[in-house]
Backbone as CSV, one residue per row, in Angstrom:
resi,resn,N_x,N_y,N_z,CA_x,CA_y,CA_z,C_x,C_y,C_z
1,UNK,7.368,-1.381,21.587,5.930,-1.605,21.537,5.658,-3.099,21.506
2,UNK,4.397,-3.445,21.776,3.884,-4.860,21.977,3.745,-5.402,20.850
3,UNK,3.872,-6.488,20.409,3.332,-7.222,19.087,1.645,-6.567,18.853
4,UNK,0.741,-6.517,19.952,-0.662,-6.242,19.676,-0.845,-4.880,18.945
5,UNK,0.157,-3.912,19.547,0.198,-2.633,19.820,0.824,-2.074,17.508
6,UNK,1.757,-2.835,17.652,2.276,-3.212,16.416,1.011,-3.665,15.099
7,UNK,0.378,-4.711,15.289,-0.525,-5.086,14.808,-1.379,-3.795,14.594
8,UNK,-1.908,-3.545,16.033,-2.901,-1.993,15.817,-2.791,-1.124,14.940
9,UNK,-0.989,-0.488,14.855,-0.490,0.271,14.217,-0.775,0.116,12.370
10,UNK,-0.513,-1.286,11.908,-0.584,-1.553,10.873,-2.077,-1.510,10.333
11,UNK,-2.982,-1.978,10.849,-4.548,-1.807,10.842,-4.927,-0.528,10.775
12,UNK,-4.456,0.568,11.444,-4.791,1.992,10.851,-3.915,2.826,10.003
13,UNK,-2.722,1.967,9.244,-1.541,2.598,8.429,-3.085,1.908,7.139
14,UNK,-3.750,0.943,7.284,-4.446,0.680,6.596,-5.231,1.318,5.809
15,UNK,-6.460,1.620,7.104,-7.538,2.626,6.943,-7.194,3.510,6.674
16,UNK,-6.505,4.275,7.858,-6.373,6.255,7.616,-5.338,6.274,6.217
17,UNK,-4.381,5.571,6.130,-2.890,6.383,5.369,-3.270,5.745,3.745
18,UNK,-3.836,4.005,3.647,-3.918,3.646,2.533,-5.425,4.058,1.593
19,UNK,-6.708,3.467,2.624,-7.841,3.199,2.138,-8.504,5.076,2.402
20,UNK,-7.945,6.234,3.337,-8.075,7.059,3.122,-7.484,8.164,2.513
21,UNK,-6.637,7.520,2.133,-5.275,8.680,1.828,-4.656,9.833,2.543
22,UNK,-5.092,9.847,3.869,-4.565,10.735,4.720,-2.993,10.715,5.068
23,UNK,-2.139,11.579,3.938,-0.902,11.213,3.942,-0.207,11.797,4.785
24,UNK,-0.827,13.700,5.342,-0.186,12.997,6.550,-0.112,12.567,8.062
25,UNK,-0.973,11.381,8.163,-1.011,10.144,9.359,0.367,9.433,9.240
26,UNK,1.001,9.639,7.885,2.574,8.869,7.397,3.488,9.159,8.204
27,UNK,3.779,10.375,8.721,4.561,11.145,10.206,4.231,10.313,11.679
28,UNK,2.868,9.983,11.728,2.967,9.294,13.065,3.131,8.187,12.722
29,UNK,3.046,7.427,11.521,3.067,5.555,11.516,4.637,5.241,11.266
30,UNK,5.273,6.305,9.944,6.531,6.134,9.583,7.790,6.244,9.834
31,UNK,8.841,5.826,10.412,10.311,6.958,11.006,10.455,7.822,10.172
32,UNK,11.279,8.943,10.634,12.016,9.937,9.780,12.796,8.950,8.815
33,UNK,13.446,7.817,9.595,14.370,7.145,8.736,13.957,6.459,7.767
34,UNK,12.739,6.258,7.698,12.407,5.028,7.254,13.019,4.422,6.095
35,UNK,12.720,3.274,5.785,13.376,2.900,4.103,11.886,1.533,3.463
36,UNK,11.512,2.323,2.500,10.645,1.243,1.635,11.701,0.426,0.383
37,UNK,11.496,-0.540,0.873,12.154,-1.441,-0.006,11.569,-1.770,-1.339
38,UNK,10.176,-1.403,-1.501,9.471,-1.864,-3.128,8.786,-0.049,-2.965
39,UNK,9.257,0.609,-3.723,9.001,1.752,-3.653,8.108,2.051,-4.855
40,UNK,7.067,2.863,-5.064,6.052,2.732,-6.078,7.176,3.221,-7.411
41,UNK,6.771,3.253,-8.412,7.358,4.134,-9.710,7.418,5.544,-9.459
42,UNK,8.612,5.985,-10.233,9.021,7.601,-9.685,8.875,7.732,-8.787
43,UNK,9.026,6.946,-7.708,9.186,7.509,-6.087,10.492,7.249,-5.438
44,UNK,10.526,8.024,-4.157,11.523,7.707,-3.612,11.455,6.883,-2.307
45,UNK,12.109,6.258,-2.044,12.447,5.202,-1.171,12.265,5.512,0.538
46,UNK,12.002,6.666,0.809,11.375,7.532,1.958,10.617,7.587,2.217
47,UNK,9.715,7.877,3.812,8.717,8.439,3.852,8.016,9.543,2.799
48,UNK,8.576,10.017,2.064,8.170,11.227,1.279,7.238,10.408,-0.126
49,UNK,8.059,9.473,-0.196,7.896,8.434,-1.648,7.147,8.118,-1.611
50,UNK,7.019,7.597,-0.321,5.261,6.364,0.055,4.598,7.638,0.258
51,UNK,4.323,8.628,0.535,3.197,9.492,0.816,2.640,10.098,-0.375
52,UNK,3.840,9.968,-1.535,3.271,10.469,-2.976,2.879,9.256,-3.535
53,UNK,3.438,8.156,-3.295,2.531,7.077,-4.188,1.394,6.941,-3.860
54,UNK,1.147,7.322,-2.177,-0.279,6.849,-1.987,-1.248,7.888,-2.796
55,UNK,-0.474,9.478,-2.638,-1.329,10.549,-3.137,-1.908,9.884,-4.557
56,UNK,-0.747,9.419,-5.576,-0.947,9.016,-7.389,-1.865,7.693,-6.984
57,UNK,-1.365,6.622,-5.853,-2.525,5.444,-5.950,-4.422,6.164,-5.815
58,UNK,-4.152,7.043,-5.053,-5.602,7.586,-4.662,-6.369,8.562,-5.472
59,UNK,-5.532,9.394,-6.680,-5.575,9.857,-7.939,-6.191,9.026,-9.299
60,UNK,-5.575,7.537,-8.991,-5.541,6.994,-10.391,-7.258,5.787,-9.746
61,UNK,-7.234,5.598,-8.209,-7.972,4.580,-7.841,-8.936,5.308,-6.469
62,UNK,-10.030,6.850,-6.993,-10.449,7.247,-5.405,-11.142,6.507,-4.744
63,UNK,-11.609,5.381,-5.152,-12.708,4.197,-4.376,-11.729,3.091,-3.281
64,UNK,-10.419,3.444,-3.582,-9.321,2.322,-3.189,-9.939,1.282,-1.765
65,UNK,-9.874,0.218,-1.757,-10.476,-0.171,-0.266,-9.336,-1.793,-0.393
66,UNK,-8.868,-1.500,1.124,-7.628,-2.185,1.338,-8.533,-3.491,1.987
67,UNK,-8.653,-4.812,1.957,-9.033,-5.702,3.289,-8.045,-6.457,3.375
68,UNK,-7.979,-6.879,4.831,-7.108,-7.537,5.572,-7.405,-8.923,5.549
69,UNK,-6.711,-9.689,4.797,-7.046,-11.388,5.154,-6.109,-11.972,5.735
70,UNK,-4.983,-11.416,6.124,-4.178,-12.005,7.282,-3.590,-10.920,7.937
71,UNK,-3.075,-11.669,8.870,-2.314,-10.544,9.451,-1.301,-10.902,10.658
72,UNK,0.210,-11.388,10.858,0.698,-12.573,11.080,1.826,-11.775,11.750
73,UNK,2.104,-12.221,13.174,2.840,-11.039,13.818,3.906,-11.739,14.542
74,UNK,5.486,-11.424,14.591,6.434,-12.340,15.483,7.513,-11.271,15.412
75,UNK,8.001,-10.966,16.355,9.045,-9.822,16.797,8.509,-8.677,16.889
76,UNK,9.605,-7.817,15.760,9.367,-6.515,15.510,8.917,-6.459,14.022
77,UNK,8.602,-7.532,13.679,7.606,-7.852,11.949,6.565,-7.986,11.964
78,UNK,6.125,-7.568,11.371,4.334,-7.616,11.221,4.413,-7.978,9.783
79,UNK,3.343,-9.005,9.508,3.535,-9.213,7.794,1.721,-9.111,7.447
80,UNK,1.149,-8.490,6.546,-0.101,-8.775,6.295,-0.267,-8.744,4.946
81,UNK,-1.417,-9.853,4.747,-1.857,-10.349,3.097,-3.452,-9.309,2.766
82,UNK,-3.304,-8.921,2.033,-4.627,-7.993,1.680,-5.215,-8.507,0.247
83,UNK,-6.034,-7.603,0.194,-6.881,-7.377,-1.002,-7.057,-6.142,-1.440
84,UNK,-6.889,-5.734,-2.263,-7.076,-4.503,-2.554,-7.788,-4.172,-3.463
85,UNK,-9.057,-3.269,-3.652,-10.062,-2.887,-4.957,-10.255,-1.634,-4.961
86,UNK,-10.492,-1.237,-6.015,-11.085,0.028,-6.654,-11.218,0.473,-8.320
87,UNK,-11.490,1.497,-8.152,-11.819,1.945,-9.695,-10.858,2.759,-10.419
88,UNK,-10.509,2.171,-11.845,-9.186,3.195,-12.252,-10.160,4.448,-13.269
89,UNK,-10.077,5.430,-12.652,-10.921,6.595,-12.936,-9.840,7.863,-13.077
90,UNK,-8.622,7.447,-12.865,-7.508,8.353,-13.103,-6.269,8.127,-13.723
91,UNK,-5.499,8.975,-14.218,-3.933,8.066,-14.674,-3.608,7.530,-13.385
92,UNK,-2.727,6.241,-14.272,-2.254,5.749,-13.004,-0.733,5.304,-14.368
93,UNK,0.823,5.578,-13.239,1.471,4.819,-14.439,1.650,5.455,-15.791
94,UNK,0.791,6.352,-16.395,0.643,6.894,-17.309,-0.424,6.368,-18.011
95,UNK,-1.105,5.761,-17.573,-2.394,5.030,-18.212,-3.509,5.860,-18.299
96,UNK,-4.546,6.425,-19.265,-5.536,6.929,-19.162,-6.501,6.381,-18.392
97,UNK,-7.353,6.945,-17.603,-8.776,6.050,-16.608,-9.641,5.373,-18.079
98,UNK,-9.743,4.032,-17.077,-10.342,2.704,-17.792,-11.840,2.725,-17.951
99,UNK,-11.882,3.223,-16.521,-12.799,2.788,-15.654,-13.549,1.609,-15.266
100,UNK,-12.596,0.575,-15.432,-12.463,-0.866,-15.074,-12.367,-0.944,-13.462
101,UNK,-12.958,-2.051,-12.507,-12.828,-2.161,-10.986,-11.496,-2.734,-11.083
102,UNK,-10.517,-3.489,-10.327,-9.725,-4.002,-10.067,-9.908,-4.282,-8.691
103,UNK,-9.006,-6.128,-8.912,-9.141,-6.606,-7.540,-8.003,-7.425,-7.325
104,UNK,-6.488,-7.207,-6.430,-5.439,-7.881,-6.749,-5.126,-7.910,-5.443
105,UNK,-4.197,-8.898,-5.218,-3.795,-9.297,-3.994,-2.194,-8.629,-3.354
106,UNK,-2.346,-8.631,-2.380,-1.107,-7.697,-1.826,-0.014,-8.294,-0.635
107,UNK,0.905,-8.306,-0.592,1.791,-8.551,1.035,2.851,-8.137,0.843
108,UNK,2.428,-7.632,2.192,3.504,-6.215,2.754,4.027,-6.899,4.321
109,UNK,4.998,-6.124,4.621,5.614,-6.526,5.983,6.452,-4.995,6.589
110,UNK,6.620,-5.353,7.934,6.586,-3.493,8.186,7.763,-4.431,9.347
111,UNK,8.616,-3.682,9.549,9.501,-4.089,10.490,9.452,-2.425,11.704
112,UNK,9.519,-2.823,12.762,8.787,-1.658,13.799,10.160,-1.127,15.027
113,UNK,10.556,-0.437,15.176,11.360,0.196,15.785,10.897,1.094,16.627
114,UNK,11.172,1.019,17.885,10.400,2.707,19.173,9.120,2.913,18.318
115,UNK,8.236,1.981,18.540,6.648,2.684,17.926,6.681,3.203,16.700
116,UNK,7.623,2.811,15.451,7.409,3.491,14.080,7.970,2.191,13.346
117,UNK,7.126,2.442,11.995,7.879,1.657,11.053,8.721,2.407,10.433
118,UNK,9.863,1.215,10.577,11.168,1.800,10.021,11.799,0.815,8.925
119,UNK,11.184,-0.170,7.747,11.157,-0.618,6.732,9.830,-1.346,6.420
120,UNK,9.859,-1.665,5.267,8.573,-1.838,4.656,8.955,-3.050,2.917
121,UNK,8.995,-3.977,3.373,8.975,-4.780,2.374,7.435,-4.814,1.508
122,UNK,6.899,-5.349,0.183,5.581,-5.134,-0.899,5.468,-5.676,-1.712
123,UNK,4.921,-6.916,-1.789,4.813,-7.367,-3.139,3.007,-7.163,-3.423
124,UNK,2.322,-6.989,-4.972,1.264,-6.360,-5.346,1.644,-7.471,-6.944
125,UNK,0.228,-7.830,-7.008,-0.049,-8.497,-8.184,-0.215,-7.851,-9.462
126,UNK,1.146,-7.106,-9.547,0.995,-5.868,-10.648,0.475,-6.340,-11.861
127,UNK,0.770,-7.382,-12.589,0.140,-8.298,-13.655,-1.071,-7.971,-13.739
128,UNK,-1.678,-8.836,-12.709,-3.558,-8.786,-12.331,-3.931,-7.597,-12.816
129,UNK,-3.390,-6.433,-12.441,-3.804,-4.893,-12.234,-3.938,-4.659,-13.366
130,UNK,-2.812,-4.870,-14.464,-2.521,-4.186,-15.334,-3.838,-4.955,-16.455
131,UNK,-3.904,-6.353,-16.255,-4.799,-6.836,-17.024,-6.270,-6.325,-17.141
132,UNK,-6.282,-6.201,-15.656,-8.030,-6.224,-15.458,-8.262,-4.425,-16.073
133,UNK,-7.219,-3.816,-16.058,-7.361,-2.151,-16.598,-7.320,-2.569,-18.197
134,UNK,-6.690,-3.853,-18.226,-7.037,-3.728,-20.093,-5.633,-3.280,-21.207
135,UNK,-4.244,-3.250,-20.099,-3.289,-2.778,-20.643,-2.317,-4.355,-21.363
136,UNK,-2.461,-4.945,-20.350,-2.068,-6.354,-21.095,-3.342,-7.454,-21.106
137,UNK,-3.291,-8.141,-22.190,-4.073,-8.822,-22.740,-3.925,-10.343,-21.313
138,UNK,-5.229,-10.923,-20.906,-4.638,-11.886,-19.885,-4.969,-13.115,-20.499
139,UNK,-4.578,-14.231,-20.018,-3.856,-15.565,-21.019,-5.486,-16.518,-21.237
140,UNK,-6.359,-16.053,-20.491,-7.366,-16.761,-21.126,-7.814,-16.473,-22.062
């Protein structure tokens, strides 16, 4: 696939799979093989893993809304910087709902094989998260 085509792909792993939770769109974006390298808690490292974290992210956060502030493309890598917000109105983690907004920053990178992602690097400002829900105290 094309770098553009790639890009595309990641822009609706966005919308449909993250910001809607339509888990499963995860079959057409993900390989069978795939491998997530930052895999949520209690998950597994599979397509299967990421489709239940998104289910528990969309459980603990149903307002979730992903935006794209970069989005930076060379080979078969796609890397994009987000934003991510919503409302913790559910466990998340084992946390009771806050009902605090949250707003933390995200980058992910998807490495693309025959039209699928077939790894998935993640880093998420878990800190931020945990503060703004009220679980750790933040330094100001």
């Amino acid at each position: 696939m094309s770098v553009d085509k790639n890009k595309a792909m990641v822009k609706r792993i966005l919308i449909e799979f993250l910001n809607k939770g339509d888990t499963a769109s995860a079959d057409e974006f993900f390989a069978d093989d795939f491998i997530n390298h930052s895999p949520g808690r209690g998950t597994t490292p599979d397509r299967e893993g990421l489709k239940q974290f998104i289910s528990n992210l969309h459980a603990a956060f149903p307002d979730i809304k992903t935006t794209i502030e970069d989005l930076i493309a060379e080979g078969n890598k796609i890397t994009v910087r987000v934003t991510v917000r919503g409302t913790h109105t559910g466990d998340f983690l084992s946390i009771s709902p806050t009902g605090k907004k949250v707003k933390v920053a995200g980058i992910s990178i998807f490495r693309f094989n025959n039209g699928k992602v077939v790894e998935r690097w993640n880093l998420t400002d878990e800190l931020l998260l945990l503060q703004q829900i009220g679980v750790i105290p933040s330094a100001e």
